[in-house]
VEXSETI-535270 format. One record per residue (C-alpha): x, y, z. Coordinates in steps of 0.1 Angstrom, whole numbers, plus 5000, padded with zeros to 4 digits. Example, Ala and Ser with C-alpha at 12.3 -4.5 7.8 and 13.67 -1.06 7.14 Angstrom:
2
512349555078
513749895071
This chain:
670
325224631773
323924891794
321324681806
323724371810
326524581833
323524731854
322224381861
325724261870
326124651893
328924721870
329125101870
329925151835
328225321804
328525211770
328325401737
328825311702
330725591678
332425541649
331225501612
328625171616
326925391641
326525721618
325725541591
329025661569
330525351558
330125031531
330724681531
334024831510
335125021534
335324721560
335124951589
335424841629
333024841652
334025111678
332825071716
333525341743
333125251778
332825491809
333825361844
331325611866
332925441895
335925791885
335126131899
337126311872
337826691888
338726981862
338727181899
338627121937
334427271936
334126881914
335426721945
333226431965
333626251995
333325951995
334525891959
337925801941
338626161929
341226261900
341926581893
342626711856
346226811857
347927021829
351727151831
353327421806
354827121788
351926891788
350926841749
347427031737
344426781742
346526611771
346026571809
347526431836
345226251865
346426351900
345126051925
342826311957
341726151989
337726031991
337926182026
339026552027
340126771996
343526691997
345926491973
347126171977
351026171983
351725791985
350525421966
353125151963
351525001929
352624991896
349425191878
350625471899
353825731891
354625981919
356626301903
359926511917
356726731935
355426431956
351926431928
350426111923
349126031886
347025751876
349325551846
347125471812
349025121814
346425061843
344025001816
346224831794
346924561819
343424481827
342724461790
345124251780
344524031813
341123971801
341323941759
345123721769
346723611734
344123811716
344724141733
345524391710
346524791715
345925021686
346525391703
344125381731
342025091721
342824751741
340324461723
340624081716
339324121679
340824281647
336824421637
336524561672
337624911691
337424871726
338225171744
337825221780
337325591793
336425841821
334126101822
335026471828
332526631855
332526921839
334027111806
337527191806
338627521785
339627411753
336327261746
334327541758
336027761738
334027601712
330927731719
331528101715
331928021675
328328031671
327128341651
330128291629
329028031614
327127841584
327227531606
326127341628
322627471632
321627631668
319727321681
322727141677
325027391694
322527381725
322227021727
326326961727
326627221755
324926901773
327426641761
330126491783
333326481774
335926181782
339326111788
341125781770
344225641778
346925741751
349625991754
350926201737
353525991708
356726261713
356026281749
358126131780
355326131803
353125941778
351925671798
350325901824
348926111801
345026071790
343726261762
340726461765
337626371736
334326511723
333026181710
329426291718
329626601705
330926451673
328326191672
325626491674
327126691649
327526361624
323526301628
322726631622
324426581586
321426551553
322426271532
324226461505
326626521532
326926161541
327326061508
330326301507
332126171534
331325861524
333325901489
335826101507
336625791526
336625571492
339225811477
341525781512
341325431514
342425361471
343925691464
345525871491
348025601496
349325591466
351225891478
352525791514
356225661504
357325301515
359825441537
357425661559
355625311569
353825541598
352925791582
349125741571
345726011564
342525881586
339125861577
338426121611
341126371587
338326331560
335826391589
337026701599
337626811563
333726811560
332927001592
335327281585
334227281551
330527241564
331127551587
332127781560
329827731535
326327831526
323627561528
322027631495
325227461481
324627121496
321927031472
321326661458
322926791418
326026941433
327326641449
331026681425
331027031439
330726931474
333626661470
335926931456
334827141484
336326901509
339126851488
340327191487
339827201529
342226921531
344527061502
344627411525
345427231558
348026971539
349827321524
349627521561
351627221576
348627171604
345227051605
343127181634
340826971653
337327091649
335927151685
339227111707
341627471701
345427421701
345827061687
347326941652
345726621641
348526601614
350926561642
352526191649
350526081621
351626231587
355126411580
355726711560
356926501532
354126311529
351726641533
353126801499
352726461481
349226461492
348726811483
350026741450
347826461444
344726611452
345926911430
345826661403
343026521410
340626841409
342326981379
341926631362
337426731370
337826421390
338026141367
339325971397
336125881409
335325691378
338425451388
337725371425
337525031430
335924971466
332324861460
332424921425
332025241428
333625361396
331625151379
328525221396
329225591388
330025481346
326725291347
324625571365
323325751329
322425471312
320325281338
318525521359
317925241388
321125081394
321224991429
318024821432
316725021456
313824841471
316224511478
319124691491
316924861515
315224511527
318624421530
319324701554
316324651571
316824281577
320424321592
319324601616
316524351630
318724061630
321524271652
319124361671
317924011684
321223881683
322624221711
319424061735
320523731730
324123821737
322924001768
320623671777
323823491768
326123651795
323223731822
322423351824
326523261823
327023501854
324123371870
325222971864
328623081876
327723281912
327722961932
324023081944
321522851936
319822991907
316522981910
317323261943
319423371911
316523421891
314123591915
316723831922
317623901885
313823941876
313024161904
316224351895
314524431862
311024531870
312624761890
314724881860
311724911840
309825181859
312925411864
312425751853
315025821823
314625491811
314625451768
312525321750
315425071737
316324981772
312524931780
312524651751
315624441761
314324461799
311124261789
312924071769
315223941793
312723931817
310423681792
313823491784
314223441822
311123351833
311423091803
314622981823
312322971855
310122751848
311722521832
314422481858
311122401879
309522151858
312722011855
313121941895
310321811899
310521561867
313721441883
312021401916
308521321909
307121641927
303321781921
303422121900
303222431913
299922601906
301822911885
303622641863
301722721835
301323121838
304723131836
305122971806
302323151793
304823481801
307423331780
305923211748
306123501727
309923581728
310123471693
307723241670
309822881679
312322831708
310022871742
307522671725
310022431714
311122381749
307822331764
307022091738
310521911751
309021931786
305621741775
307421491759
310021441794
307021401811
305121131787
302521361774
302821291738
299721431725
300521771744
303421751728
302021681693
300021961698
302822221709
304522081679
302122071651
301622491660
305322541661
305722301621
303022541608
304722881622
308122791613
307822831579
310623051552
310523381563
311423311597
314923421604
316923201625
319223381654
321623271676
323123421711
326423231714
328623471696
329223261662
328523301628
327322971603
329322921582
326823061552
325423381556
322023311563
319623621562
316423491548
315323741518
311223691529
312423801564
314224081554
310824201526
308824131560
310924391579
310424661557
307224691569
306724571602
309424761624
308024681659
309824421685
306024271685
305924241648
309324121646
309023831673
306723681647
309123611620
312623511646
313623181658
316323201685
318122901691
316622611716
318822661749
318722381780
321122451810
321822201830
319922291857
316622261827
318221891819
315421711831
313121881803
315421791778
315621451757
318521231774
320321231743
320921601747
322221581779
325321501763
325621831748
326021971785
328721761786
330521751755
334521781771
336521551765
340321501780
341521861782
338722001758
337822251781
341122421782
341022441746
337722681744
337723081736
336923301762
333123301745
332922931741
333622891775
330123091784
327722841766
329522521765
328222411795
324422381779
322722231752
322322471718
320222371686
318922531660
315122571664
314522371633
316322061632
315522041675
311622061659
312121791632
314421581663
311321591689
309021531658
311021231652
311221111691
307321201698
306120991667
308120741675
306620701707
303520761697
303820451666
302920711643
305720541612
304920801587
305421101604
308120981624
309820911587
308821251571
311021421603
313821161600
314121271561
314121651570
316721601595
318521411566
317921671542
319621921563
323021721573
323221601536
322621961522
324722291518
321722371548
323822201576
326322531566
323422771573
323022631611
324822791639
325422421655
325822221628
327622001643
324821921673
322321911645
324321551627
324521461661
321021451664
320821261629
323220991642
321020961669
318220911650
319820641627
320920461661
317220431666
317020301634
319020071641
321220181617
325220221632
327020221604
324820561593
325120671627
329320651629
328920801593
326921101612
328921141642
332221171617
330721441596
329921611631
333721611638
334721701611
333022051620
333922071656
337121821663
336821901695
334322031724
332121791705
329421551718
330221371695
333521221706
331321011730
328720881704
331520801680
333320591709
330020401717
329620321679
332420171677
332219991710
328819851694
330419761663
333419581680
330919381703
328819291667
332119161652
332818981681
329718781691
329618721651
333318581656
């Protein structure tokens, strides 16, 4: 994403926090996905010394009745030092002093002006998805008091270690946009967070300590609300109260006690931090001084029936874990003596290894997705587009600071792009007849290794646009071979099949080879044509590019609306389509049969719900039973198709010229 906003000049920094990112949760636990994202474009002053010209400066504003971990943002001329004492806007509020504070609705708005229907608010997180925490922040120039205050613990403590404590006196911290609940100025305040200090101190945990929170969160999410009463709906204990149970119970304890065998111990550790903080009435934020994270989230009331629960829960040597239901833990735990293995180990750990790989490809595909959207969508035309785009990141690719990560999705989009290049090339000079230019084929020679099937897929397409079967044969006899069961298919369009389809051979294969390289080998991406790549498409696709119909188009998600403009197919069904096509030209029956049955196979199968475009792929069945000759099979097809996808869907035209055939058949019969 980083890589995606830099390309587009956004000035924005992304980060992932949360649980998925540390490494603390289970499928149980059904956690969100949490995104921070900094707009740099903010000079955010804890003084006038943090001031710059030239920029849009706020500075960090705190009154005797602003709430702990609260701050107001006072709008400062980019010119000279000197506040701003006048905008007629609603994201601004001016005060009885003649101040000028930036509102938190300001972000609201814009959120909910891009997510529309879907936009949704939980404290300050504005997303357009229920598995998603989108929060938008600033960054703080320098380290306000009550975090620094922090730092002087160290010699006190058990915990964190000292290279930790070094490396957070290096971490930002940010500003989000949500108030304080009790507060009247609450939608100007902005409350101040150490998510990267966190984030440090959570990967410096040993996994006995993960495992702790981990079970910690179990009990929370079964237990714990048991004891919340129906009438104190609000009221609730967060997995970032477990959290902070652990670091204070971390910080006052000796390492020897966090050993694999005393795992019981540990819980009951934690327990009795939360059981002290539930009896004092307040629980203390770890790293910022001054602020109760029981207030505006748990009442008294519900404190001492937590208190007492817990109570009961130690004294009872915590049977209570043998009863948790989320993942089958209690069971898990009842099974544990008697089979020494339970968790098969070596598969759960493919698993893992599989899904990390998979994300992986499918984040650079998502980039891809939305860097060739913007670049359709400019009004420039886009092989300028291009040039620029892959200059843009050979550039990025030499600049001092940049990761290793960020070095990896730069050549891949670079690859993906040059892909894009020269087929958009080829495809001109198809549709106009034009001589090749002499780097044609070096740049498809760049592109060929961005996974083990698409790019090869498409340049087989282009041999067969241009009526070189036997080229094509070739391209495609390498890519039948390649393509075999441990490839994983992946797809950039933002959609899930509808069967979970993580190949088990793929995930065995990641175990041990780890590198993009390695990994390239065993990934098909889905086959791609924009329109401006048409002419290196077969015909029959160009429907896809086209697939609208009546007011279709106003009917599309905010994500449909990026790709729906192009042709996307699965890389094998578009294989056993152009085998079908090429050997059909060619007068090669048998093969041309053997493809025309493994299309079949997959639109007659539970395998048409393991495609990401299942409903392209019957379309391209139906078009091979029209070629059959066979309409009544192809109507048959192009039903099943919209069944899937109702509408948006190619199909809709196929299905109309079916039965335009068939009424002409009857007729001339007649």
């Amino acid at each position: 994403m980083n890589v995606r906003d830099q390309l587009a000049e956004l000035d924005n920094t992304n980060y992932h926090f949360g649980s998925q990112s540390e490494g603390t949760t289970t499928p149980g636990l059904q956690s969100d996905t949490d995104l921070l994202i900094t707009m740099n474009k903010f000079n955010i002053m804890y003084s006038m010394a943090d001031w710059q010209q030239g920029e849009i400066n706020y500075l960090m504003v705190r009154d005797a009745d602003t709430p702990a971990q609260h701050y107001l943002l006072q709008r400062f001329r980019p010119d000279v030092p000197l506040p701003v004492t006048h905008i007629d806007v609603p994201d601004f509020f001016t005060d009885s002093q003649g101040r000028v504070f930036l509102s938190n609705l300001a972000i609201v708005r814009e959120a909910a002006a891009v997510c529309g229907d879907a936009h949704l608010r939980r404290g300050p997180s504005n997303s357009g998805r229920e598995d998603w925490d989108f929060v938008y922040a600033f960054k703080c120039k320098t380290l306000p008091p009550e975090i620094m205050s922090w730092f002087t613990k160290m010699g006190q403590v058990y915990w964190p270690p000292q290279e930790t404590f070094e490396a957070a006196k290096k971490c930002p911290v940010f500003l989000v946009p949500d108030g304080y609940h009790g507060s009247v100025n609450k939608n100007i305040e902005w409350r101040i967070t150490p998510n990267l200090i966190e984030r440090l101190l959570m990967f410096s945990l040993n996994l006995l300590q993960i495992k702790c929170l981990v079970v910690l969160k179990i009990i929370k999410k079964q237990e714990f609300i048991k004891y919340i009463p129906v009438h104190h709906t609000n009221c609730k204990f967060t997995t970032f109260h477990c959290k902070t149970a652990l670091f204070f119970t971390l910080e006052r304890t000796p390492p020897t006690l966090w050993t694999k065998c005393r795992l019981i111990e540990c819980i009951v550790r934690c327990l009795e931090t939360i059981q002290e903080f539930l009896n004092q009435g307040n629980c203390p934020h770890f790293i910022v001084e001054g602020v109760d994270l029981f207030d505006g989230k748990l009442c008294r009331e519900c404190q001492i029936d937590l208190e007492q629960a817990i109570q009961g829960m130690i004294q009872d040597d915590m049977h209570v874990l043998f009863h948790l239901q989320t993942d089958d833990f209690g069971q898990r735990l009842s099974d544990y003596p008697h089979e020494m293995q339970p968790y098969h180990g070596d598969d759960v750990n493919a698993g893992i290894c599989g899904k990390l790989a998979k994300d992986m490809f499918e984040d650079y595909l998502y980039t891809n997705t939305y860097v060739c959207h913007r670049l359709c969508s400019n009004g420039d035309e886009l092989q300028i587009s291009l040039n620029n785009e892959i200059t843009k990141l050979e550039n990025m690719a030499i600049n001092v600071g940049t990761t290793q990560y960020h070095k990896n999705d730069i050549m891949f989009l670079k690859k993906s792009l040059i892909s894009i290049k020269a087929s958009t090339i080829m495809s001109n000079c198809i549709q106009f007849g034009q001589p090749l230019p002499h780097d044609i084929w070096q740049m498809y020679g760049e592109s060929l290794n961005t996974d083990v099937a698409s790019s090869k897929l498409k340049l087989a397409s282009m041999h067969y646009c241009r009526g070189e079967l036997r080229r094509a044969v070739s391209v495609l006899h390498e890519g039948e071979f390649e393509l075999d069961n441990s490839v994983q298919s992946v797809c950039g369009c933002w959609i899930e099949p509808a069967k979970d389809n993580l190949s088990e051979a793929f995930c065995k294969y990641t175990v041990q080879n780890e590198s993009q390289e390695q990994l390239t080998k065993k990934l098909a991406f889905c086959v791609r044509f924009l329109r401006e790549e048409k002419f290196c498409a077969p015909m029959f696709l160009w429907y896809e590019m086209y697939r609208a119909v009546g007011d279709d188009v106003d009917l599309r998600s905010e994500k449909e609306r990026v790709w729906m403009d192009w042709a996307e197919v699965d890389a094998r069904p578009f294989l056993l389509y152009l085998q079908y096509l090429t050997y059909r030209a060619l007068g090669v029956r048998h093969r041309q049969l053997e493809a025309l049955h493994g299309l079949e196979d997959i639109v007659t199968t539970d395998k048409v719900n393991q495609m990401y475009h299942p409903e392209t792929v019957a379309n391209l069945y139906g078009h091979c039973c029209e070629l059959e000759g066979d309409v009544q099979k192809a109507l048959h097809a192009y039903n099943d198709s919209l069944h899937i996808m109702p509408r948006n869907n190619a199909a809709n035209w196929h299905k109309h010229r079916m039965e335009m055939m068939l009424s002409s058949t009857q007729l001339n019969s007649t």
